[in-house]
Backbone bond lengths (Angstrom), bond angles and torsions (degrees), N, CA, C in turn:
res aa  C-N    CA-C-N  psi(-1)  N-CA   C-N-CA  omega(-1)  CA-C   N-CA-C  phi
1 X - - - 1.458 - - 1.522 108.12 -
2 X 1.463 123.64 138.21 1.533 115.09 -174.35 1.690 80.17 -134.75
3 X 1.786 94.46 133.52 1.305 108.95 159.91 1.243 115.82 -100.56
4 X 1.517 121.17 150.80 1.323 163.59 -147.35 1.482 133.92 -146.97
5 X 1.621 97.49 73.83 1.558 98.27 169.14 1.439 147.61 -28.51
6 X 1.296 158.93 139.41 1.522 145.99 -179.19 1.781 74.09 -157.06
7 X 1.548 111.68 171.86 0.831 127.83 178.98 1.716 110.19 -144.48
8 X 1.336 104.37 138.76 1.891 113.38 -168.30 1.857 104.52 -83.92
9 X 1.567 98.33 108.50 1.534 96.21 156.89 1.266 130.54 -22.38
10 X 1.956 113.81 169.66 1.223 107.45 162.71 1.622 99.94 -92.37
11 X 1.240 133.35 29.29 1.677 148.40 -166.17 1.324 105.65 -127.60
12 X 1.877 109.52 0.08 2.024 102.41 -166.51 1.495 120.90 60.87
13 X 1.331 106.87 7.57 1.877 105.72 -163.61 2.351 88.12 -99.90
14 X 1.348 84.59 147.75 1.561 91.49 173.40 1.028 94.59 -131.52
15 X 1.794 111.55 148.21 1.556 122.45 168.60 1.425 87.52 -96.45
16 X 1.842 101.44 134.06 1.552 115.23 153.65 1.645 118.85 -79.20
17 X 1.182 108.72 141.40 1.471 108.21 -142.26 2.097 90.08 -97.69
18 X 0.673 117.67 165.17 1.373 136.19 176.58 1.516 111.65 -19.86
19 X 1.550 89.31 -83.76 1.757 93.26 179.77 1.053 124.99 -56.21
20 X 1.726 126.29 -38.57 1.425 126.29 153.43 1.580 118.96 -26.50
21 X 1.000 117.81 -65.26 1.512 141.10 -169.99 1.827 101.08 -48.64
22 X 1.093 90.24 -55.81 1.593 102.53 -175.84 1.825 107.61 -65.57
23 X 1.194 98.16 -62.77 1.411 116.95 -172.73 1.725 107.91 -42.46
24 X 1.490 95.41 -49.79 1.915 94.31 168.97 1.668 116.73 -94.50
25 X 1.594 97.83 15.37 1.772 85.04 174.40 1.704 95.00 53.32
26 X 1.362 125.82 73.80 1.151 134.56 159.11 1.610 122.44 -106.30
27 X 1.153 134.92 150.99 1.427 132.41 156.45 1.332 125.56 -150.23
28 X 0.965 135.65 176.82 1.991 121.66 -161.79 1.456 99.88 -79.43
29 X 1.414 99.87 148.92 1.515 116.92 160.15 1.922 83.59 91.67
30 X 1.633 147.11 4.20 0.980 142.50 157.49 1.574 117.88 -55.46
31 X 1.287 110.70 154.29 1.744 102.66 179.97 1.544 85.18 -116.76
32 X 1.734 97.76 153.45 0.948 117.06 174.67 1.869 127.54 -126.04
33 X 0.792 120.81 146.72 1.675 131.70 -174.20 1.099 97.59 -105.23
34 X 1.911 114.82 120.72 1.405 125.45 133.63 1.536 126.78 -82.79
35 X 1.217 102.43 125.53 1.419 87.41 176.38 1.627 109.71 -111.20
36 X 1.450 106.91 124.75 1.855 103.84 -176.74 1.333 126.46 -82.37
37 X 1.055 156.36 100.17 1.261 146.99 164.77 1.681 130.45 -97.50
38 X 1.586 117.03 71.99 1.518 108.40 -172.89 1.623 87.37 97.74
39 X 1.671 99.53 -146.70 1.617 115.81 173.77 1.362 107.49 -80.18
40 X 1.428 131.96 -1.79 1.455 128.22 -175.44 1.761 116.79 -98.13
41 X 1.427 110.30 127.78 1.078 97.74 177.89 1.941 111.50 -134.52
42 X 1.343 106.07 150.05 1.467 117.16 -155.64 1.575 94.78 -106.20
43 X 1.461 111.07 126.59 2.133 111.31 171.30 1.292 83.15 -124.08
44 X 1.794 97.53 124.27 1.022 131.62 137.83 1.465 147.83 -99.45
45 X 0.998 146.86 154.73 1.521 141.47 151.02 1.386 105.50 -41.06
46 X 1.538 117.43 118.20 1.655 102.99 153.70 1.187 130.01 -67.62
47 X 1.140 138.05 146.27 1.443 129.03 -143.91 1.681 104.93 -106.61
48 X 1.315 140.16 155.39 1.593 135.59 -158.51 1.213 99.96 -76.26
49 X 2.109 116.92 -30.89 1.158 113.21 -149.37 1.699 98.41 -154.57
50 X 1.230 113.54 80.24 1.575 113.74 177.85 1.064 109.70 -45.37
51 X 1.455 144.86 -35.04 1.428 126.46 165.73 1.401 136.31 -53.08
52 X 1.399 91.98 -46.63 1.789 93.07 169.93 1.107 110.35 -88.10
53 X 1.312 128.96 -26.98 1.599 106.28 157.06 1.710 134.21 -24.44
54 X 1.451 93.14 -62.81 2.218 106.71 -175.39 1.613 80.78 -83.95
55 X 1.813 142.54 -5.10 1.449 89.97 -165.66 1.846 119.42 -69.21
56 X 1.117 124.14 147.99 1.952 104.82 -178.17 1.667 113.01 105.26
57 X 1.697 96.59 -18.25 1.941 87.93 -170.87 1.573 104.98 -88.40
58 X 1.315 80.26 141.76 1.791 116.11 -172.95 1.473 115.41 53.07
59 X 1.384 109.48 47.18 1.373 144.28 178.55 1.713 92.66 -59.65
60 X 1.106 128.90 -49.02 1.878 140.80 173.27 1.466 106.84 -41.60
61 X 1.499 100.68 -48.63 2.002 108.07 -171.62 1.895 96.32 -64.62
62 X 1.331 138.00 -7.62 1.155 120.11 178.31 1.598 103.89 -105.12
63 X 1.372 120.80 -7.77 1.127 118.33 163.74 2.100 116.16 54.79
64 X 0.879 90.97 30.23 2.013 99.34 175.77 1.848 106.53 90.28
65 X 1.720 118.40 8.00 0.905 109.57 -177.90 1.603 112.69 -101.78
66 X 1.364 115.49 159.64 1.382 118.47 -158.68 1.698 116.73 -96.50
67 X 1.157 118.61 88.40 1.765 135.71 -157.87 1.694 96.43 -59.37
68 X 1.126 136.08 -6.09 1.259 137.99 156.97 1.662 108.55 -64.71
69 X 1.380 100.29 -61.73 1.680 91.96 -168.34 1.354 101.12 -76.50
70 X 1.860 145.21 -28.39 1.349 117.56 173.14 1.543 102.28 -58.87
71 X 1.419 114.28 -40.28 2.291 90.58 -160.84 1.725 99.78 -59.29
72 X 1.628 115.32 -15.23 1.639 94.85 -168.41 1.611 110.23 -86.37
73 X 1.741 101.18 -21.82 1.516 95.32 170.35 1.320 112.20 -84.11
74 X 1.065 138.09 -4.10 1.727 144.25 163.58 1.621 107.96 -65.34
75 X 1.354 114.41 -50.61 1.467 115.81 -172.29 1.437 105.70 -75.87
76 X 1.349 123.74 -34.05 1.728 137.62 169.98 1.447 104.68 -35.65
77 X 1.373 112.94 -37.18 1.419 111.83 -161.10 1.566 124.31 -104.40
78 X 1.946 88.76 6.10 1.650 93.90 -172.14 1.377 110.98 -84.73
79 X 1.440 121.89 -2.04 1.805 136.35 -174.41 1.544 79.46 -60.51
């Protein structure tokens, strides 16, 4: 991980510095995502298409099993 100084206006505005820019494939007029957690915060690219973004994540946690037949034995059990 390499940290990377910018410094906060008297406007709150920060220039993203070079490698940032690059590093997320950024360019003007892009939107961007903070994500907050505590004192930690995550910049991302907003993504074109939040669906295909998550489609596939944590695809591992099902391990070769078929997420069709758990939701039907999940719903089986709501009688």
């Amino acid at each position: 991980m390499e940290a990377i100084v910018s410094k906060i206006s008297s406007k709150y505005q920060v220039v993203l510095p070079r490698q940032v820019r690059e590093a997320l494939g950024l360019h003007a007029g892009d939107a961007l995502l903070f994500l907050v957690e505590g004192n930690m915060v995550l910049l991302r690219a907003r993504p074109a298409n939040f669906t295909a973004t998550l489609r596939g994540l944590h695809r591992e946690v099902w391990g070769g099993k078929d997420p069709r037949e758990w939701l039907e034995r999940e719903r089986s059990q709501w009688d």
